[in-house]
Phi, psi and omega in degrees: 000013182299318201313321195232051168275322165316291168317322182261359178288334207253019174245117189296333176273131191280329168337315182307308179302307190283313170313321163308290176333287188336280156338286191291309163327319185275332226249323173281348184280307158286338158232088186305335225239005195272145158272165174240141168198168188251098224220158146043030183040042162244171154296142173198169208218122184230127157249129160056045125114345183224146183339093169240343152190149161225143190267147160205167196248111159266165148341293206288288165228188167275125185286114172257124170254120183230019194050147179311258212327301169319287167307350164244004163258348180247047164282322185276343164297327178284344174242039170268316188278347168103008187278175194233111177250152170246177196277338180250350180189193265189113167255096164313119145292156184285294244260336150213182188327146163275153176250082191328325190292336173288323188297308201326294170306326175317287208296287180339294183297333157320323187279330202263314182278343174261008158345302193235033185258114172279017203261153142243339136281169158257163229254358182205004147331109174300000000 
């Protein structure tokens, strides 16, 4: 988590802070094999040199970007879990649980369909 100790030094509400922390902490524990990096001043998570999720910070919530494509195959789970989507990401509100089992399946299926993506978007991406 060195990588994005800057990035969490600089968020000023500590609620924020920790739910952030919190979040890249469950997303590097579960997927250990993932890179960390800081791209477009967000956290963000790569296998093998392409794009598998990155996080950003609002008032309201937390932004999960998991590409267009990723997000209209988990639409109806994202709005089962009560979450709020735009066409590019994911709004976690600070005020309640994140739903792990979901990021979970997000990123997995991100790793499995970009298995053999030389890319760092794909490349038929919206």
């Amino acid at each position: 988590m060195e990588t994005f100790e800057d990035f969490l030094s600089q968020i000023a509400d500590p609620a924020q802070q920790a739910r952030t922390r919190e979040v890249l902490d469950w997303v590097a524990d579960a997927f250990p094999q993932l890179g960390q990096r800081i791209a477009w001043n967000q956290p963000m998570f790569t296998d093998h040199g392409t794009f598998i999720i990155a996080f950003s910070l609002s008032r309201q919530h937390l932004a999960v970007a998991p590409e267009t494509i990723t997000l209209e195959h988990f639409d109806a789970r994202i709005a089962q879990a009560g979450y709020k989507r735009t066409k590019m990401l994911i709004q976690l509100p600070w005020n309640k649980p994140v739903d792990y089992d979901l990021l979970l399946d997000i990123i997995a299926y991100n790793i499995e369909e970009k298995k053999d993506c030389d890319t760092f978007w794909r490349k038929s991406d919206k």
